[in-house]
C-alpha positions, 0 to 999 in steps of 0.5 A, a space after each residue: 178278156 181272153 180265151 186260151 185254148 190248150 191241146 195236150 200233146 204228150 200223155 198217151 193217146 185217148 187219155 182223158 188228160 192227155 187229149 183235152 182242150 183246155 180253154 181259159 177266158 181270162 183278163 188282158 189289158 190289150 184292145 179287144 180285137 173284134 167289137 161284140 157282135 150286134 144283136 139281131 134285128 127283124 130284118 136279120 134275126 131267123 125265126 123258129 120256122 126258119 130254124 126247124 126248116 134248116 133243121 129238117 134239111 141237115 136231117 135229110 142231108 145226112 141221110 137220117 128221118 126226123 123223129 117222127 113228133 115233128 112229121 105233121 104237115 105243117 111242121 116245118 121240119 117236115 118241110 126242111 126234110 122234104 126240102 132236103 129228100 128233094 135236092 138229095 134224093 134216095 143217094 146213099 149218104 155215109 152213115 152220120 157218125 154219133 158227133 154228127 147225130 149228136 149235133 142234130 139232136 142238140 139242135 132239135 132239143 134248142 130249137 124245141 125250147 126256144 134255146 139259142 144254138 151257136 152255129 159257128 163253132 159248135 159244130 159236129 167236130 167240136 162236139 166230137 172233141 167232147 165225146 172223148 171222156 170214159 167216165 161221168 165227171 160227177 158220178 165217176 161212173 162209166 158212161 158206155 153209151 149213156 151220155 147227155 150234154 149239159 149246159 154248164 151255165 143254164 142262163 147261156 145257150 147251147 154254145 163251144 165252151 159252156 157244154 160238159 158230157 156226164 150221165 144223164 143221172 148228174 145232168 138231171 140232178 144239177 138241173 138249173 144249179 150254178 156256182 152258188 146254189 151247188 156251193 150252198 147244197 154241199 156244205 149243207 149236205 156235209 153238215 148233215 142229217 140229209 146226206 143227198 138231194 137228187 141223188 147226188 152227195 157232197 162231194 158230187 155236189 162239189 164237183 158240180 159247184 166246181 164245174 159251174 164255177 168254171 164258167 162263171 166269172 167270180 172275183 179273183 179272191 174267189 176263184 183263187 180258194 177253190 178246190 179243184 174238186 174236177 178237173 176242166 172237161 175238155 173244151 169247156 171254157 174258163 172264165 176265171 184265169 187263176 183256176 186255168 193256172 191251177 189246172 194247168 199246175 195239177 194237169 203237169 202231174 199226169 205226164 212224165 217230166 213234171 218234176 223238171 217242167 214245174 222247176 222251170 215254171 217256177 223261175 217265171 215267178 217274181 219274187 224268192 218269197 212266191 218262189 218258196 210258197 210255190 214249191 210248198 204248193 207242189 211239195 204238199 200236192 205230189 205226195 198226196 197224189 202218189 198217195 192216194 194212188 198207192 203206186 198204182 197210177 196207171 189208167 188215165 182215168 185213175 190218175 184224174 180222180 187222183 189228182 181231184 181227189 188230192 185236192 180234199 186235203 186241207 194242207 193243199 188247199 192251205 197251201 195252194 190258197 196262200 200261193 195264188 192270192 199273191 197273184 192277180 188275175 193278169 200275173 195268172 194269165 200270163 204265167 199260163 202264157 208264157 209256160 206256154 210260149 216255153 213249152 212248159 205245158 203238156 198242152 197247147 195254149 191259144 188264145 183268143 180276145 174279148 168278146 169271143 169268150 162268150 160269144 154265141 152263149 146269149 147272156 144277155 137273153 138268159 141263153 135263149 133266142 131272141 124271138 123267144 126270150 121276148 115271148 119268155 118275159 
């Protein structure tokens, strides 16, 4: 597998299309780079304390008190912050910004439940990356300062790639539901009598079944007949290369240029055949965007919803399916990488070896540490 990695650069700035990472684990035939990191030992595995210890000295190092539950005396992220007040005194620290906030509240949040914390990417610079977005990606409503991190794949940890922002209603509802639970629940919701579990209807139930799928390895066939229901949040990583072609083919629609930039993409394909459904793919989706948007797509936000929403139709779903199963999973990945090598994306494209796709999510332990997935079973 690979991980590909892609900063759009040419919609306006602050758009919730423009300013995403778009992140793609796919299949590659290479020799994997790096070997899986070993699982930790006694000898090397840090314990609870150790962890709030280091937790209450970031608090300190930051200027900031621990919430005042952990201040008992034997509480060691009391000790890690005295620790911390010690070697930095009563300076004055800049203030913390809100990614920086959010961070030592994550960790705290892990750290209570036994949750595994990646700590060499999910740092306070990539969790400022997420907080970009304007609107919950389920309830479309507006965040303002009502946020919540959700870990998309509740059997992972807290980890770069598996976090999504929404409102604190939709990261409720989804609770502990993936792919095939959130699937079964819409088609349920739809056919009725009961028209909302949680709050949540079909269509919101779609969202988030998409969103899981993302992180979710699935077979090709799969993967390939789902509607793009939402758009891939910022940094969260796909497991799945044909939807990272099928959001980098929707994501051309938001920036100028796409006309001319999906004619160039469609040289890469081999075969007149692929060619013809391919621009059968476009030629239903286009139209159905500028339709739903009326002519008046002018907001980012409007624009996203236009484009997800295009997806509910029948005939681009016909069409986009009978296009993408003539691929496989590898033909996907590297049609994103070489429009990527052309410069045929609006976003930047990176790519990283197995198994730094996963690294860090603790798969293997439910998405808890160690020392607390032994004590969980």
């Amino acid at each position: 597998m690979a991980q590909i990695a892609a900063a759009a650069s040419v919609a306006p700035q602050g758009s919730p299309i423009s300013a995403a990472q778009l992140e793609l684990a796919g299949f590659v035939t290479e020799t994997p780079v790096a070997a899986p990191a070993a699982e930790p030992g006694p000898a090397t595995a840090r314990c609870s304390n150790d962890l709030g210890f280091e937790l209450g000295f970031d608090h300190a190092r930051h200027g900031l008190t621990p919430p005042v539950a952990h201040l008992s005396h034997q509480s060691p992220l009391l000790q890690g912050w005295q620790a911390g007040m010690a070697t930095f005194g009563r300076r004055h620290a800049p203030r913390p910004s809100r990614a920086t906030r959010l961070w030592l509240d994550l960790r705290l949040h892990a750290w209570q439940r036994g949750r595994a914390f990646e700590e060499v990417e999910l740092t306070p610079n990539h969790l400022q990356q997420l907080l970009g977005v304007s609107h919950c990606p389920i309830l479309r409503c507006a965040l303002d300062d009502q946020i919540s991190v959700d870990r998309v794949r509740d059997d992972a940890g807290y980890a770069a790639g598996n976090l999504a922002v929404m409102s604190p209603g939709a990261n409720a509802a989804k609770a502990r539901h993936g792919w095939a639970s959130a699937s079964e629940l819409a088609r349920s919701l739809a056919q009725g009598p009961i028209r909302s579990v949680a709050g949540l209807d079909a269509i919101q139930w779609l969202r988030v079944a998409v969103l899981c799928s993302f992180v979710t390895e699935l077979p090709h066939e799969e993967a390939a007949q789902i509607p793009l229901h939402v758009l891939p949040p910022n940094r969260l990583r796909l497991l799945n290369p044909i939807q990272a072609l099928q959001a980098l083919l929707t994501r051309q629609l938001a920036t100028p240029g796409w006309s001319a930039r999906l004619a160039r993409l469609e040289t890469l394909l081999p075969g007149d055949a692929l060619r013809a459904d391919f621009n059968r793919f476009v030629l239903a989706l286009a139209p159905r965007v500028l339709q739903l948007g009326r002519g008046t797509l002018t907001e980012p936000q409007q624009i996203r919803w236009a484009l997800e929403d295009a997806w509910s139709q029948p005939l681009v779903m016909k069409r986009w399916t009978r296009f993408a199963l003539q691929l496989s999973a590898a033909q996907a990945e590297q049609l994103v990488q070489r429009a990527a090598a052309k410069r045929l994306c609006p976003v930047h494209v990176e790519r990283h070896a197995q198994p730094r796709a996963t690294e860090g999510w603790a798969l293997d332990r439910g998405g808890y540490r160690a020392h607390a997935a032994h004590q969980a079973h």
